[in-house]
Short mmCIF file of the C-alpha atoms (twelve columns), coordinates in Angstrom:
data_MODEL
# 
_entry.id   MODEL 
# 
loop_
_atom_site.group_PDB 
_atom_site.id 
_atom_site.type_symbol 
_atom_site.label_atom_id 
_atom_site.label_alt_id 
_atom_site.label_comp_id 
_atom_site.label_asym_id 
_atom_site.label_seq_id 
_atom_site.Cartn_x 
_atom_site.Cartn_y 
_atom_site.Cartn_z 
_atom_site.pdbx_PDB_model_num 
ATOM 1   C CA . UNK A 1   0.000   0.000  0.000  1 
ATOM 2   C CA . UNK A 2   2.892   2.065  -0.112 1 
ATOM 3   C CA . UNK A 3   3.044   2.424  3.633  1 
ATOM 4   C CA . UNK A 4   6.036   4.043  4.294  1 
ATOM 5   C CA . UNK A 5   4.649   7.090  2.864  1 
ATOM 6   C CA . UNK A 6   4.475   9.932  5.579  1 
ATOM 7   C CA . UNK A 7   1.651   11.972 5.746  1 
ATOM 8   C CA . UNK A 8   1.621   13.344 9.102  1 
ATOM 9   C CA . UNK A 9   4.799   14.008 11.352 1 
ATOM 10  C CA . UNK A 10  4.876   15.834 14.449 1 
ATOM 11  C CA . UNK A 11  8.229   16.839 15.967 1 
ATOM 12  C CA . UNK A 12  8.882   17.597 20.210 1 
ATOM 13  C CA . UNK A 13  5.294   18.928 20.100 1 
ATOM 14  C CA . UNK A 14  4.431   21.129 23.035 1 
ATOM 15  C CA . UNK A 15  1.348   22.683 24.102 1 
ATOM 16  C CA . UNK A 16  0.343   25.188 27.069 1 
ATOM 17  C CA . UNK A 17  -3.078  26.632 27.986 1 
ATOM 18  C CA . UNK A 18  -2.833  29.559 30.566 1 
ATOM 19  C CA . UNK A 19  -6.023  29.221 33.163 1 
ATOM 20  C CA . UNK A 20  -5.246  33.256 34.977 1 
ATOM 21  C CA . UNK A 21  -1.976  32.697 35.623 1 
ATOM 22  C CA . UNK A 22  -1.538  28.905 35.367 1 
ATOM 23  C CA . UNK A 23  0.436   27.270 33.035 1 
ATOM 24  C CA . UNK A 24  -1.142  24.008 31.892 1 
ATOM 25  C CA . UNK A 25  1.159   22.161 30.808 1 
ATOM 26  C CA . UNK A 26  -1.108  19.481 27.912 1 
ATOM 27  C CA . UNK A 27  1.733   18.453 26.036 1 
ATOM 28  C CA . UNK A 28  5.577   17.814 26.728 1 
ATOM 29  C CA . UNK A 29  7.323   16.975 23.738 1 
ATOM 30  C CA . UNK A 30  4.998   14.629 21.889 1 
ATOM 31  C CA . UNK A 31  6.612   13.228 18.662 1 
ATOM 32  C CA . UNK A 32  4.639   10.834 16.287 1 
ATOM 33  C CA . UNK A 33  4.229   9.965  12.646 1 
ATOM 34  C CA . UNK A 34  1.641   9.057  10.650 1 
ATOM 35  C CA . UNK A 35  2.026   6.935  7.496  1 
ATOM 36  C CA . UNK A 36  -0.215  5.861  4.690  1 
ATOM 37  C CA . UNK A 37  -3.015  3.150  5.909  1 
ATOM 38  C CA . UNK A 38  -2.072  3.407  9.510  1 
ATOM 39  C CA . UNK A 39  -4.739  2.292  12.282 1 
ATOM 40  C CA . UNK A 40  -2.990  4.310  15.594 1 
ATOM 41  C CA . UNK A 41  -4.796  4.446  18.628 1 
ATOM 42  C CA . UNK A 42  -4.652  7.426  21.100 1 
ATOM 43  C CA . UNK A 43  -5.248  6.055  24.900 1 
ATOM 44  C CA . UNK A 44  -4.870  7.499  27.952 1 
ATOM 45  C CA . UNK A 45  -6.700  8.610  30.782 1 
ATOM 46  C CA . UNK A 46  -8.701  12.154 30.919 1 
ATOM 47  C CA . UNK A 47  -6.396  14.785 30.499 1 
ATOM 48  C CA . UNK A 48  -3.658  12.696 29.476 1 
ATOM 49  C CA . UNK A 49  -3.276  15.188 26.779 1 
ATOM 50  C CA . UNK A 50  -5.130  13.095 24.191 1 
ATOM 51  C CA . UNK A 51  -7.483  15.410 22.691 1 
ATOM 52  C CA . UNK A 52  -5.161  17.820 22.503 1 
ATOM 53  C CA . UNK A 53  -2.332  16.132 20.444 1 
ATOM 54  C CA . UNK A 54  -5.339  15.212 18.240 1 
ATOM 55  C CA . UNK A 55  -6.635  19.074 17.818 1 
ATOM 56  C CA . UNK A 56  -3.315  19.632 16.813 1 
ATOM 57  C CA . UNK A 57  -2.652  16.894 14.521 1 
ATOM 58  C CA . UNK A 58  -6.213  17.771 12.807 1 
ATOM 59  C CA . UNK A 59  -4.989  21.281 12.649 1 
ATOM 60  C CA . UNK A 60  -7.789  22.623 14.981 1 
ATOM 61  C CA . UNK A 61  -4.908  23.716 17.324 1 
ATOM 62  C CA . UNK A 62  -1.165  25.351 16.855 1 
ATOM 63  C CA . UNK A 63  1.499   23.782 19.580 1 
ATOM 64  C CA . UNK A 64  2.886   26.394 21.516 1 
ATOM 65  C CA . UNK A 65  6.227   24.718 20.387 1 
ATOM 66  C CA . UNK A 66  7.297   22.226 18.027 1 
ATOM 67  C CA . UNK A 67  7.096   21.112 14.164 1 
ATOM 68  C CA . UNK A 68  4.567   19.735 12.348 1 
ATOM 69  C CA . UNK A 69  4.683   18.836 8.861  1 
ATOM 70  C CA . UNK A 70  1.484   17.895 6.248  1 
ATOM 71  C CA . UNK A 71  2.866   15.969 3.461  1 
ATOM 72  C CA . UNK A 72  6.524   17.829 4.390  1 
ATOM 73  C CA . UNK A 73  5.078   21.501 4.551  1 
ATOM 74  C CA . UNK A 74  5.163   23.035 7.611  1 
ATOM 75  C CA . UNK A 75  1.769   23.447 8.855  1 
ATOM 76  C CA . UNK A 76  2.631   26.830 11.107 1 
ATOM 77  C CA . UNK A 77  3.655   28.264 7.353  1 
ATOM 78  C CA . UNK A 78  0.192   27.968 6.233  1 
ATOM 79  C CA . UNK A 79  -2.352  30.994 5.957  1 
ATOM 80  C CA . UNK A 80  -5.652  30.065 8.189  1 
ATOM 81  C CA . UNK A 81  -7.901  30.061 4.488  1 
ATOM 82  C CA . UNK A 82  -5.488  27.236 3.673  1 
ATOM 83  C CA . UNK A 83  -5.436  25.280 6.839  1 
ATOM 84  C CA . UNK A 84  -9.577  25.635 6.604  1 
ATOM 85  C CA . UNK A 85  -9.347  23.561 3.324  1 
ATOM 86  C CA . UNK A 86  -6.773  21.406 4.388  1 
ATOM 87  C CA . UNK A 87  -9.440  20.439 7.688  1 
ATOM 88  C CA . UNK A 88  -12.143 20.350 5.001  1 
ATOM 89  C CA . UNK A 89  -10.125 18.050 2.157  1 
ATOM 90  C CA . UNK A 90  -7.401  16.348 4.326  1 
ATOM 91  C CA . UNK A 91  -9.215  15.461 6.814  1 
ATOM 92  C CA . UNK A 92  -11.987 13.282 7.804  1 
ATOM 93  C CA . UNK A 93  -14.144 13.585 11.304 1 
ATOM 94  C CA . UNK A 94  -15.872 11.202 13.302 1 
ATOM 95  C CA . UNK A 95  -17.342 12.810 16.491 1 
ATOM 96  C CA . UNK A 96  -18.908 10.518 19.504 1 
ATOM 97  C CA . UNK A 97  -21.833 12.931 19.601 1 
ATOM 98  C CA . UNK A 98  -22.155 12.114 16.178 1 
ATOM 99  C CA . UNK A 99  -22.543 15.712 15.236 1 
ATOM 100 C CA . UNK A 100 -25.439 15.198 12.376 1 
ATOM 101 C CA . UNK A 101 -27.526 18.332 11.616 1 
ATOM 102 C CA . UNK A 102 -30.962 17.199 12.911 1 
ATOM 103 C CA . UNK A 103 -33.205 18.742 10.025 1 
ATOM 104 C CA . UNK A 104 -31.258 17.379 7.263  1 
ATOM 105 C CA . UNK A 105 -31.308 13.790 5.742  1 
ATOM 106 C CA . UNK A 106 -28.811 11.299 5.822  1 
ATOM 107 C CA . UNK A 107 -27.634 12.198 2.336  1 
ATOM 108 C CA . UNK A 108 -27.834 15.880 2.750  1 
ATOM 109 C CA . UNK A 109 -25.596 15.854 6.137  1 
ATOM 110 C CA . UNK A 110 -23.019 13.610 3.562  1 
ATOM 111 C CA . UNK A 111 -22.931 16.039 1.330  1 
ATOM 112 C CA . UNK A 112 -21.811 19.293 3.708  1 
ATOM 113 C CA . UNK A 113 -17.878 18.751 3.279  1 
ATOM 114 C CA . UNK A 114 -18.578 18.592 -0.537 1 
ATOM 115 C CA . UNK A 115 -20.667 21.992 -0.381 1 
ATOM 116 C CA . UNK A 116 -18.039 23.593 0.845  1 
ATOM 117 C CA . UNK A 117 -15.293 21.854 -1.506 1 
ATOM 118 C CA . UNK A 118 -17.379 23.628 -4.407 1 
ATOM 119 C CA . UNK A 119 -18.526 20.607 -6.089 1 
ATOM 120 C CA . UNK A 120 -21.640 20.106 -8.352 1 
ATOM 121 C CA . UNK A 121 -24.701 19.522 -6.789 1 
ATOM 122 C CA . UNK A 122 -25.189 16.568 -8.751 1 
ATOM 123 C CA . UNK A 123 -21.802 15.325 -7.941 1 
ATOM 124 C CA . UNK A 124 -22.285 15.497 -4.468 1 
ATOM 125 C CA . UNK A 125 -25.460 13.567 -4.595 1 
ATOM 126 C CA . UNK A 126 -23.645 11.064 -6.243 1 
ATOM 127 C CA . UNK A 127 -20.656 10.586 -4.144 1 
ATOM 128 C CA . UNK A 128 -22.812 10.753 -1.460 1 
ATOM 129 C CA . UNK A 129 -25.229 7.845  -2.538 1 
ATOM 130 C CA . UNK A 130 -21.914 5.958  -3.315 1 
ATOM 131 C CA . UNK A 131 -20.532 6.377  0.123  1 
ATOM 132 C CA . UNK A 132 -23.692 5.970  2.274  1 
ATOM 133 C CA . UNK A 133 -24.168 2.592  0.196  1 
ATOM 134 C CA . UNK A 134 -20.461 1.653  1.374  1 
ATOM 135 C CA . UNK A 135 -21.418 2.348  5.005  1 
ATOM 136 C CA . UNK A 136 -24.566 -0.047 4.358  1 
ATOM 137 C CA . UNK A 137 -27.207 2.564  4.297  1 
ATOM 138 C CA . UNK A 138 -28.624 2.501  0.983  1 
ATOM 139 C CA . UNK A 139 -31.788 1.989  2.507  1 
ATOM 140 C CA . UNK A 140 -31.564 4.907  4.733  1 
ATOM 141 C CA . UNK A 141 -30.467 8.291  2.588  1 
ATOM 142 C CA . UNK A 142 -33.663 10.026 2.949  1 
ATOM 143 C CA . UNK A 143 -34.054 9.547  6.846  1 
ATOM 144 C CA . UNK A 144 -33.188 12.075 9.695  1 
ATOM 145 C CA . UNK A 145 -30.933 11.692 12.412 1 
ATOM 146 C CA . UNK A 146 -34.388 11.407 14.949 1 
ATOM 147 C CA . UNK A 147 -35.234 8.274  12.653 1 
ATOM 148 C CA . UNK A 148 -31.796 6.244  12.850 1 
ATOM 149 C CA . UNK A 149 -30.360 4.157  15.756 1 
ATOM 150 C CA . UNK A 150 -27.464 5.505  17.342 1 
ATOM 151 C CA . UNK A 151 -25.273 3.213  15.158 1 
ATOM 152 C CA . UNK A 152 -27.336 4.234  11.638 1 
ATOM 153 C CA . UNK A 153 -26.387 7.710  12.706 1 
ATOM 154 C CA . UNK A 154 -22.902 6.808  13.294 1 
ATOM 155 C CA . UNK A 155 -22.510 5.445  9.832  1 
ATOM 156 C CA . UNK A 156 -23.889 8.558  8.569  1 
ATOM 157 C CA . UNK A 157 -21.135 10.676 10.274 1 
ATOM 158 C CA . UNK A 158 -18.567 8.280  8.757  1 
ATOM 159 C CA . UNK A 159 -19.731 8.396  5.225  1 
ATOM 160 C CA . UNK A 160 -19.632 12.188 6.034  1 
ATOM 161 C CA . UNK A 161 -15.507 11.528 7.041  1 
ATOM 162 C CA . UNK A 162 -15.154 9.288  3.649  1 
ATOM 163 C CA . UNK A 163 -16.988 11.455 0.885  1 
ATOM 164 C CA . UNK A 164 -14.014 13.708 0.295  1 
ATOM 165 C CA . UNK A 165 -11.452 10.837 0.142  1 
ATOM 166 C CA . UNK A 166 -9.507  12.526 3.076  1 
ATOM 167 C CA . UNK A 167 -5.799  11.244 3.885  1 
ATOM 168 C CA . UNK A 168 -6.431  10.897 7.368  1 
ATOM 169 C CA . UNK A 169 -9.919  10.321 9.370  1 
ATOM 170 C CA . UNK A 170 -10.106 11.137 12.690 1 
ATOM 171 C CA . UNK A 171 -12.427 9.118  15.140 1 
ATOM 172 C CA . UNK A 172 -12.800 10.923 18.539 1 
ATOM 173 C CA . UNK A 173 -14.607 7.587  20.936 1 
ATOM 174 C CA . UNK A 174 -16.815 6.570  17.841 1 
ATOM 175 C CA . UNK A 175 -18.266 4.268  19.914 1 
ATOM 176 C CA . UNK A 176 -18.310 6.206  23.143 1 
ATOM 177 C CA . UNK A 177 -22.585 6.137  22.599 1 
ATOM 178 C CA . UNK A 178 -23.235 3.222  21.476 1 
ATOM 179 C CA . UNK A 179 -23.466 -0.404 22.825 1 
ATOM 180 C CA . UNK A 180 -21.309 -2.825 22.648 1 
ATOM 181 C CA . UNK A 181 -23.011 -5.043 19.867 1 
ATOM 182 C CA . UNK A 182 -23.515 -2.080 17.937 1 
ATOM 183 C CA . UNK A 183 -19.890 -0.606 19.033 1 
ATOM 184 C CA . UNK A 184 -18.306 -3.729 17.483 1 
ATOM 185 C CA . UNK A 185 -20.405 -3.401 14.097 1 
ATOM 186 C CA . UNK A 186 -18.577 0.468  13.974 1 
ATOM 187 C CA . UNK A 187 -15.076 -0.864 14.437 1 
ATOM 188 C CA . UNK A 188 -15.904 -3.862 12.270 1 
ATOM 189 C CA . UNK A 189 -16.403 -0.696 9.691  1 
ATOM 190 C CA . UNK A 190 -13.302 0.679  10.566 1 
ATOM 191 C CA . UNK A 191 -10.939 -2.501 9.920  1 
ATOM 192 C CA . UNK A 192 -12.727 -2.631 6.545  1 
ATOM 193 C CA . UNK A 193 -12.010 0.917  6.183  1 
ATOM 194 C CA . UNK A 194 -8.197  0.439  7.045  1 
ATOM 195 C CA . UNK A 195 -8.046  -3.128 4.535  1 
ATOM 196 C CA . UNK A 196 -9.219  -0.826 1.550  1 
ATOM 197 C CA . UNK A 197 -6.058  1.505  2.358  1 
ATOM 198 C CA . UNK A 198 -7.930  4.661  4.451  1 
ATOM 199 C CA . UNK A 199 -5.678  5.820  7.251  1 
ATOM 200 C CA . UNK A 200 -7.001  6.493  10.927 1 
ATOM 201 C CA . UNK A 201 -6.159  7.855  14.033 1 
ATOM 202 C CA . UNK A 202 -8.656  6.827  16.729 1 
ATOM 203 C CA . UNK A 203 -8.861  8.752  20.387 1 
ATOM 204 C CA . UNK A 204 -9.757  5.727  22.920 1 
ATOM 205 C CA . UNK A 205 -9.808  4.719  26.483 1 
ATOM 206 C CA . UNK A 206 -11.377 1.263  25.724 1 
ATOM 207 C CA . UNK A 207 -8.498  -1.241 25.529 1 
ATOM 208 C CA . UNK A 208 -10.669 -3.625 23.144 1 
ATOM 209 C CA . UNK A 209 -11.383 -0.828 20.984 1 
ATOM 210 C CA . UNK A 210 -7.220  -0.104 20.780 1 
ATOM 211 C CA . UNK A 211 -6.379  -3.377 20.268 1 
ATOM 212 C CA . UNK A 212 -8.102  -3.005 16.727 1 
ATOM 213 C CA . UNK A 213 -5.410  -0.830 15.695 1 
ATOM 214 C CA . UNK A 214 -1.728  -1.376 14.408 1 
ATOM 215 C CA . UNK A 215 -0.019  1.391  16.444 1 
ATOM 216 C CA . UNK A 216 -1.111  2.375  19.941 1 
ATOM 217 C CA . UNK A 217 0.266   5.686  21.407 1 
ATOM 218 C CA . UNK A 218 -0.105  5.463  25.122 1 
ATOM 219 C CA . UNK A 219 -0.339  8.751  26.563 1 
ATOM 220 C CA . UNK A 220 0.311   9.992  30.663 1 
ATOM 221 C CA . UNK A 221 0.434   13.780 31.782 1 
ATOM 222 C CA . UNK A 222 1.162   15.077 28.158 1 
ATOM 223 C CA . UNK A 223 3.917   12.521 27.601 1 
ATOM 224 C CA . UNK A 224 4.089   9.066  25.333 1 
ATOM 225 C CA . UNK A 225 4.811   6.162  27.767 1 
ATOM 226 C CA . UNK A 226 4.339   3.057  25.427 1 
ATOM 227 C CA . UNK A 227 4.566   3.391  21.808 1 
# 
């Protein structure tokens, strides 16, 4: 799959938040790469840093100090209307909350990334179709989130990651609401997902959920202590 590609490297990351005149210290010198089709895990208890170190690698966030390269371009060098199509094109999102607009349909709530990627209306319904198909929800396009199961509406939000062939999709707990039977349907997804060459970082603290991955990244107090 040409695996040793490098897509995502971050380099001694840092990263403070002041609270008044505290210095939060979230992360102390983080270093990790991704590479083409990698499953990594995040763990690590709350405030272990792990949402953090994701906000950054997403390019939500800026580390207070550190590198970080996209594709070997320094991200800090980028103007903020190019790092909001890089989140929008590079990047894929999978929230636990789901995230779904409630008044649109399945397909329409697809579609959003590709709205704002400037692509043909009847493009996007296509792509869209296609994806929510792959996700096993041909059945369910024209339905709102208030008439899917928690796990329908999950698939939704990962056809949404998929439809603009991102490098990278991010999965913060995807199965953080769901139960387990349906939970294990979701990361049965995500293996597939991973076999047909997608790469992607999930944030965990469920040590079954992990173990799906290739790579786990074992964060404690803003540091990597098993990689």
């Amino acid at each position: 799959m040409g695996s040793s590609v490098t897509i995502c490297r971050a380099i001694d990351i840092h990263k403070t938040y002041w609270r008044g005149k505290v210095a939060v210290e979230a992360l102390k010198g983080v270093s990790v790469d991704i590479v083409v089709n990698d499953y990594i895990s995040i763990m690590g208890a709350s405030g272990s840093g792990k949402s953090t170190l994701v906000h950054i690698l997403s390019c939500l966030d800026t580390p207070t100090k550190g590198e970080y390269f996209l594709e070997d371009k320094l991200v800090s060098k980028y103007t903020d209307q190019e790092l909001a199509q890089v989140r929008n094109r590079f990047f894929g999102f999978v929230f636990q909350s789901f995230s779904l607009l409630p008044r649109l349909t399945a397909l329409d709530n697809v579609a959003l990334p590709l709205i704002y990627s400037n692509i043909k209306k009847n493009e996007r319904v296509e792509r869209s179709r296609a994806i929510l198909d792959k996700v096993g929800l041909a059945d369910r396009m024209y339905h709102r989130p208030n008439e899917m199961s928690g796990g329908e509406c999950q698939r939704v939000a990962i056809a949404r990651a998929l439809v603009n062939d991102p490098k990278v999709i991010f999965a913060d707990e995807p199965t953080g609401n769901l139960d387990s039977r349906t939970g294990t349907e979701i990361m049965e997804l995500f293996d597939r997902l991973v076999e047909e060459g997608n790469t992607v970082v999930m944030v965990t603290h469920d040590v079954t959920i992990a173990d799906h991955a290739k790579q786990i990244v074992q964060l404690k107090d803003g540091t990597i202590v098993h990689d």
